[in-house]
N, CA, C and O atoms as a GROMACS GRO file, in nm:
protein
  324
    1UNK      N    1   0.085  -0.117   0.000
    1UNK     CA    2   0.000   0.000   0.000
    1UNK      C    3   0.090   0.124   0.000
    1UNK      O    4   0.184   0.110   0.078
    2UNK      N    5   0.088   0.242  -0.066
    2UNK     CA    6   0.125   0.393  -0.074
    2UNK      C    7   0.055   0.483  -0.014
    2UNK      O    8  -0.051   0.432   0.020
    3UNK      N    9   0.059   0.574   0.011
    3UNK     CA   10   0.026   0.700   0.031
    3UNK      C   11   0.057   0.794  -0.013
    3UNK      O   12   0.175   0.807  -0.044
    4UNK      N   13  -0.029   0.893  -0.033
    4UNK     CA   14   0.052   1.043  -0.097
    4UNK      C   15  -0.092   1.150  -0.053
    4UNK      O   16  -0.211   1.123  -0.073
    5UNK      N   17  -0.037   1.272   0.009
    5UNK     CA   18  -0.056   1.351   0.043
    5UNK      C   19  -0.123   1.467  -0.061
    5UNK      O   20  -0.109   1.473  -0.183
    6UNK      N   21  -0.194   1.549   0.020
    6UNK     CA   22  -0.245   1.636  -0.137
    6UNK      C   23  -0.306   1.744  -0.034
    6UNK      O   24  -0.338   1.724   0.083
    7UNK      N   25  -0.314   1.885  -0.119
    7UNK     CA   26  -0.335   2.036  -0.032
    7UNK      C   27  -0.497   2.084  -0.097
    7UNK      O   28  -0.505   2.059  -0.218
    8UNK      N   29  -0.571   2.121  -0.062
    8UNK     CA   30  -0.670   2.163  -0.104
    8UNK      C   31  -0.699   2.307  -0.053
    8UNK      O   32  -0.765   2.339   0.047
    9UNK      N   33  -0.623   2.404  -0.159
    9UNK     CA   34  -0.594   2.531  -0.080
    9UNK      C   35  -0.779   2.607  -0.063
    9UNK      O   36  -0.843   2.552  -0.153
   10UNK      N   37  -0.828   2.658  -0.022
   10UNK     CA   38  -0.967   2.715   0.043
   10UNK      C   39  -0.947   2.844  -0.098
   10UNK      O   40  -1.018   2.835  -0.197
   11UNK      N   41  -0.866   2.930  -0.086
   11UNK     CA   42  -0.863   3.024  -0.197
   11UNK      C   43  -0.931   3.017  -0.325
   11UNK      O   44  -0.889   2.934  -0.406
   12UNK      N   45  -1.039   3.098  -0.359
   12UNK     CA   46  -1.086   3.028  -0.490
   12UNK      C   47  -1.003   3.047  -0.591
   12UNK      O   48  -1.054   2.999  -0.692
   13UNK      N   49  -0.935   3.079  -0.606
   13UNK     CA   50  -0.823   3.096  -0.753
   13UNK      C   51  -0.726   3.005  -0.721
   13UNK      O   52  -0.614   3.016  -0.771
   14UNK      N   53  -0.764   2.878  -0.612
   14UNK     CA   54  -0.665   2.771  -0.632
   14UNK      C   55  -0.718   2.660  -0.612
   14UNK      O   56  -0.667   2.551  -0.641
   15UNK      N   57  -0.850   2.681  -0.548
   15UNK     CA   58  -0.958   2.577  -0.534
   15UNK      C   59  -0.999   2.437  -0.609
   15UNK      O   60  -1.016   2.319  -0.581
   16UNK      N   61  -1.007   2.532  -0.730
   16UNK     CA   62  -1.071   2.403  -0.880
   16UNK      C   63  -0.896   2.315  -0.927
   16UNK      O   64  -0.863   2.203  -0.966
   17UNK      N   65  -0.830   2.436  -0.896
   17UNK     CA   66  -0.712   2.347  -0.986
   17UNK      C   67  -0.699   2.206  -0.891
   17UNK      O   68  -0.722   2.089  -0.924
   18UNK      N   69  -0.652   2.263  -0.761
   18UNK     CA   70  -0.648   2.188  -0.647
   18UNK      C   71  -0.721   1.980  -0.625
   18UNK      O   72  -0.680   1.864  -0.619
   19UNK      N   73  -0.822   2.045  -0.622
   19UNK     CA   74  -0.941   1.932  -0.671
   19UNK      C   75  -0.857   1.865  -0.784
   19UNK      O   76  -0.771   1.778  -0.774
   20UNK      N   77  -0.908   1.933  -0.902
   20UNK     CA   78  -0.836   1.892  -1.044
   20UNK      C   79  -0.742   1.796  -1.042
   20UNK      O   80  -0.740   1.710  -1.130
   21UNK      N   81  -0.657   1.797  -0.948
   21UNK     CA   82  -0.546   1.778  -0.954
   21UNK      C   83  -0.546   1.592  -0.856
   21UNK      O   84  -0.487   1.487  -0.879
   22UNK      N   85  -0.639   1.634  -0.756
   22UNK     CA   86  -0.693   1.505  -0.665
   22UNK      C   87  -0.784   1.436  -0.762
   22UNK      O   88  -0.773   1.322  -0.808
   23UNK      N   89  -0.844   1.496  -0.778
   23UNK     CA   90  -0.956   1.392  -0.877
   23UNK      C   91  -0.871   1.289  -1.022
   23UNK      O   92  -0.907   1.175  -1.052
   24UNK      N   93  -0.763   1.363  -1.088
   24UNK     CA   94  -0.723   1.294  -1.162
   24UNK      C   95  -0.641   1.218  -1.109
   24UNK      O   96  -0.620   1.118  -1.178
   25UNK      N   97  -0.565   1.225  -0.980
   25UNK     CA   98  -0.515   1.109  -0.911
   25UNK      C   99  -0.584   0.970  -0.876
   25UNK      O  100  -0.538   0.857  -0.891
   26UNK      N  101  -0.735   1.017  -0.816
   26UNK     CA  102  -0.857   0.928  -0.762
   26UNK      C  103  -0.865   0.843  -0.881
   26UNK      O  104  -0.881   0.721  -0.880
   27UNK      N  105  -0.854   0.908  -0.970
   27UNK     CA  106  -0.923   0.834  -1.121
   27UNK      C  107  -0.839   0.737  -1.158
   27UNK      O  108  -0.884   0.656  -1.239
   28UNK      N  109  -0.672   0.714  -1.101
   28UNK     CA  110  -0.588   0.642  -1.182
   28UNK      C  111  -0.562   0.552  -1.060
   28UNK      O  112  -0.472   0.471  -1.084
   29UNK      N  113  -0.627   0.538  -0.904
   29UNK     CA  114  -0.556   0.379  -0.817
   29UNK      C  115  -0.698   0.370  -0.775
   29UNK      O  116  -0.801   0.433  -0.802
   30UNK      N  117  -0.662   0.258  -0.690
   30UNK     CA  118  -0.764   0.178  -0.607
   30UNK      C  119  -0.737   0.233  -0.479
   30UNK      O  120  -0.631   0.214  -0.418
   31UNK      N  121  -0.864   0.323  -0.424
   31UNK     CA  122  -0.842   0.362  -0.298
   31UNK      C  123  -0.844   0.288  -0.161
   31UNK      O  124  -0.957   0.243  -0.145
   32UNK      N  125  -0.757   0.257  -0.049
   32UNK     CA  126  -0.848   0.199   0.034
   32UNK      C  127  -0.838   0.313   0.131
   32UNK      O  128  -0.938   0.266   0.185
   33UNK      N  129  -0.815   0.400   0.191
   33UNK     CA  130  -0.847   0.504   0.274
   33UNK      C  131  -0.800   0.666   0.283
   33UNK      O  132  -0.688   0.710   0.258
   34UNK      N  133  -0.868   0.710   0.306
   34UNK     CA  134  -0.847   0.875   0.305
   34UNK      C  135  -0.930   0.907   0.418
   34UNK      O  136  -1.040   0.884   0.468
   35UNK      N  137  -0.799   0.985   0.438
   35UNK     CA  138  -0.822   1.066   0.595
   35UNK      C  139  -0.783   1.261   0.598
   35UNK      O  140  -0.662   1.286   0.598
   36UNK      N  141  -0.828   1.319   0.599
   36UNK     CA  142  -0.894   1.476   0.579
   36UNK      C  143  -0.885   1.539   0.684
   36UNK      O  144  -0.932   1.495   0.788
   37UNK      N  145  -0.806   1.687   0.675
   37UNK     CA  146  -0.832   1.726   0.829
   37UNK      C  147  -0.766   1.873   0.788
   37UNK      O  148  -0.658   1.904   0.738
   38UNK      N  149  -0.911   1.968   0.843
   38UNK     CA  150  -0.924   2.112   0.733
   38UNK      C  151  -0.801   2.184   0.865
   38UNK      O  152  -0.811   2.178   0.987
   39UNK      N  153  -0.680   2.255   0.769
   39UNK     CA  154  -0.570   2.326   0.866
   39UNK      C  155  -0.601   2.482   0.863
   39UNK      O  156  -0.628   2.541   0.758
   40UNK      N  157  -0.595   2.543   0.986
   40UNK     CA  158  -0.650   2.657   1.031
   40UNK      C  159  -0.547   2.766   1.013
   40UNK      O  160  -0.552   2.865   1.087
   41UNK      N  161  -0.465   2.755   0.930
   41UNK     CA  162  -0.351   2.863   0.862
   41UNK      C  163  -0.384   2.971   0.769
   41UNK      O  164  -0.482   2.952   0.697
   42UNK      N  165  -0.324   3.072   0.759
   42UNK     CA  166  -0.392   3.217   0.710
   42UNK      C  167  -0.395   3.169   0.570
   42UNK      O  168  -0.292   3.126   0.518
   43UNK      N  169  -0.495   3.174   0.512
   43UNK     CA  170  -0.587   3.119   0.433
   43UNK      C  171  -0.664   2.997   0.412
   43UNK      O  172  -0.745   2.962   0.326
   44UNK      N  173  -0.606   2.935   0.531
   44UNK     CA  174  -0.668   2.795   0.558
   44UNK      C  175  -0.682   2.676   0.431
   44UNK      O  176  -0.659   2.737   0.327
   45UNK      N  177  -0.706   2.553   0.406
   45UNK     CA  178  -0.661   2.417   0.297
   45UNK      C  179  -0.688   2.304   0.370
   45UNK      O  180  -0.678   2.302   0.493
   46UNK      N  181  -0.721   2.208   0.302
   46UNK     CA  182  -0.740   2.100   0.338
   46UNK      C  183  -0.636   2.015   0.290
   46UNK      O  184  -0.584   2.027   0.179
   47UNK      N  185  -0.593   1.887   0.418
   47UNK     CA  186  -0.481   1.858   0.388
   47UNK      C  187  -0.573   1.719   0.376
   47UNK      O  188  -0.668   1.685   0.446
   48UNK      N  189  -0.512   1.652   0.262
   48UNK     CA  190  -0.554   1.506   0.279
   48UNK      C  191  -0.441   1.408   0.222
   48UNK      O  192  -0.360   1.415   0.130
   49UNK      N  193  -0.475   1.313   0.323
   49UNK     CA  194  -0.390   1.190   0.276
   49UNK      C  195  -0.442   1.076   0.221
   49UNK      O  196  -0.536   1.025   0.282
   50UNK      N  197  -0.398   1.014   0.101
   50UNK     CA  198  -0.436   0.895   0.014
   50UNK      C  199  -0.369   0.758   0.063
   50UNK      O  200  -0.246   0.762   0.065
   51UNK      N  201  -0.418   0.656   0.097
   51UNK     CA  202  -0.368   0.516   0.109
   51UNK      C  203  -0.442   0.478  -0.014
   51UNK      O  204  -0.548   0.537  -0.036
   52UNK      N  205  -0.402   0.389  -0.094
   52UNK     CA  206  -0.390   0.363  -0.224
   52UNK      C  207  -0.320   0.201  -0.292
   52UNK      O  208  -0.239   0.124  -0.242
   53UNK      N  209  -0.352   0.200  -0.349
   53UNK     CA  210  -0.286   0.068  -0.485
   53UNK      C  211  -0.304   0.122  -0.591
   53UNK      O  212  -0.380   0.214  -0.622
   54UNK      N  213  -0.205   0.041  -0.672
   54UNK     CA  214  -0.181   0.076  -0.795
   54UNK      C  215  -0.297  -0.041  -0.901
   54UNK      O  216  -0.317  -0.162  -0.896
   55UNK      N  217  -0.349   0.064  -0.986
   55UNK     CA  218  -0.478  -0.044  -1.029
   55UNK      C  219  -0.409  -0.134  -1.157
   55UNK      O  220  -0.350  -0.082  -1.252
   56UNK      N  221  -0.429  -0.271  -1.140
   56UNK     CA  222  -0.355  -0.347  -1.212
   56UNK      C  223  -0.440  -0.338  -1.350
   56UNK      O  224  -0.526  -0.250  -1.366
   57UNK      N  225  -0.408  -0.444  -1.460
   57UNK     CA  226  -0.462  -0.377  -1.598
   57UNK      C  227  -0.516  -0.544  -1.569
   57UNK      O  228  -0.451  -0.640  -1.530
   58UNK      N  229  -0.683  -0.530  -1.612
   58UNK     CA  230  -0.761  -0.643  -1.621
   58UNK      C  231  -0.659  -0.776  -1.709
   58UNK      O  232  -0.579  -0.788  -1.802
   59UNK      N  233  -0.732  -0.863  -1.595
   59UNK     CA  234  -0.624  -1.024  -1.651
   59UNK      C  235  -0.737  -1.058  -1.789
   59UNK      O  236  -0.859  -1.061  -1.805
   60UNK      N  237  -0.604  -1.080  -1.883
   60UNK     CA  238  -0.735  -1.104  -1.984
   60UNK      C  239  -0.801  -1.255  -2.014
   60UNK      O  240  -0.738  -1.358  -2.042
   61UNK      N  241  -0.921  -1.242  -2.002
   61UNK     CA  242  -0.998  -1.392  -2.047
   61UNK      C  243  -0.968  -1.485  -2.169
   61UNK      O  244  -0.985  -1.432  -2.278
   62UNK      N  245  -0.926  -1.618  -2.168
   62UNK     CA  246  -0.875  -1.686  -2.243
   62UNK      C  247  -1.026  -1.651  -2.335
   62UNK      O  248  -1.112  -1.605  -2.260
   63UNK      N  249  -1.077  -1.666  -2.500
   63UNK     CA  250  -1.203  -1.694  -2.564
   63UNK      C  251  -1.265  -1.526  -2.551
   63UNK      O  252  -1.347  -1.488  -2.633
   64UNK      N  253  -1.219  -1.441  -2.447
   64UNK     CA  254  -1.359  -1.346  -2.451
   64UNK      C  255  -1.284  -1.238  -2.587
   64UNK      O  256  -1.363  -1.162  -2.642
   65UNK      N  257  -1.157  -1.236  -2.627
   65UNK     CA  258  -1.089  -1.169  -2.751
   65UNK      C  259  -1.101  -1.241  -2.892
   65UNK      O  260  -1.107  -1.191  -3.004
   66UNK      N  261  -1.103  -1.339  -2.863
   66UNK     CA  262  -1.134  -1.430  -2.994
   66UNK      C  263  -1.267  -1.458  -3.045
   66UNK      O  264  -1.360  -1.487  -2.970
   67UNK      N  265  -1.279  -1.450  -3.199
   67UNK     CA  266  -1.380  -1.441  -3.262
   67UNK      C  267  -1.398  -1.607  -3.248
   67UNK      O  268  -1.308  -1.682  -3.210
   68UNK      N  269  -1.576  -1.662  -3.300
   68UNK     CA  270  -1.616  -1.792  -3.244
   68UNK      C  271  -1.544  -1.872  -3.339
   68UNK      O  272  -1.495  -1.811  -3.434
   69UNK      N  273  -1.525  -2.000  -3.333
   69UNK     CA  274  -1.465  -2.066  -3.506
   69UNK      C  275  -1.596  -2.083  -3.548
   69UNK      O  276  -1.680  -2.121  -3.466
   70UNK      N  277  -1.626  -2.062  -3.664
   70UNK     CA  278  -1.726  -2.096  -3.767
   70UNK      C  279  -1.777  -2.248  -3.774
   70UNK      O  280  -1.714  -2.351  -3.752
   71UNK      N  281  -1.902  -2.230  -3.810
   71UNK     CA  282  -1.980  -2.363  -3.753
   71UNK      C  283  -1.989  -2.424  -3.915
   71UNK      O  284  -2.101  -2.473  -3.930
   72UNK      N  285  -1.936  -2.432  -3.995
   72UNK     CA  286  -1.923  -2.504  -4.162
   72UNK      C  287  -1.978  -2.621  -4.113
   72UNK      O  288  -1.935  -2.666  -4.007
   73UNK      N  289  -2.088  -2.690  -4.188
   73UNK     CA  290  -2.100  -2.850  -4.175
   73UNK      C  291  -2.043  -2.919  -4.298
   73UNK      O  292  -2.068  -2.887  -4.415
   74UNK      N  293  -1.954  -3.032  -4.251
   74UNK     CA  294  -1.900  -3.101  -4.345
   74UNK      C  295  -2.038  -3.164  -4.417
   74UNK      O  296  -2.147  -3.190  -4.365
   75UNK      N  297  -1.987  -3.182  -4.578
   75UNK     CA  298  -2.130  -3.221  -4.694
   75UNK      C  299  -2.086  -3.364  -4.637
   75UNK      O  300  -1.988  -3.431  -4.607
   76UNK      N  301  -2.249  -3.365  -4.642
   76UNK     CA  302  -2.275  -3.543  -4.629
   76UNK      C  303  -2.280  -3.641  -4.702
   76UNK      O  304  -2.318  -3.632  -4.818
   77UNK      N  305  -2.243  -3.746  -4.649
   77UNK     CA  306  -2.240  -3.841  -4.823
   77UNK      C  307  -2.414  -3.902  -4.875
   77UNK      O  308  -2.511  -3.920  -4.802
   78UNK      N  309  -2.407  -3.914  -4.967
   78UNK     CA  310  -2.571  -3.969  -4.997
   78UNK      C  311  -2.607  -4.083  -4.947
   78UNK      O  312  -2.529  -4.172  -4.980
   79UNK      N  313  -2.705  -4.122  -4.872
   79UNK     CA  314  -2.712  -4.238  -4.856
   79UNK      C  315  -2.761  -4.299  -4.926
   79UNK      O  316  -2.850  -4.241  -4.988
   80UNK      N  317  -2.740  -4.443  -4.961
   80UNK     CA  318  -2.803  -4.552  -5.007
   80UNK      C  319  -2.937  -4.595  -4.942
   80UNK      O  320  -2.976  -4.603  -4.826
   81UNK      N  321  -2.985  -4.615  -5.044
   81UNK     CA  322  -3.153  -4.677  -5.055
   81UNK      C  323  -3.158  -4.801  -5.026
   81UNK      O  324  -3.266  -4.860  -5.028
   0.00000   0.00000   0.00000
């Protein structure tokens, strides 16, 4: 498991980037916890920390990439009367 830290400054002219910037992180692991805790400094931010995995790339299914084999029926011989 990782962690990584991230600032969420309160200022609106740093606000959206801020986010922006967490959200496209959120979007690329597997979270398992976040913990938040708003800091009371002259302009004040939210500090948060990410516990995290790295999201693996789907195991691929033997058959679900491959097209079906074709169902051709071998010609039959004529039968005798």
């Amino acid at each position: 498991m990782q962690c990584r830290h991230f600032i969420i400054r309160l200022a609106p002219a740093h606000t959206r980037a801020d986010e922006a910037r967490l959200n496209a992180f959120l979007s690329t692991v597997q979270v398992h916890t976040v913990q938040s805790s708003l800091a009371a400094t002259q302009g004040g931010h939210w500090s948060i920390l990410v516990f995290y995995e790295l999201r693996s790339a789907p195991a691929a299914r033997p058959g679900l990439d491959v097209a079906p084999p074709s169902r051709q029926r071998a010609p039959q011989a004529a039968s005798a009367a």
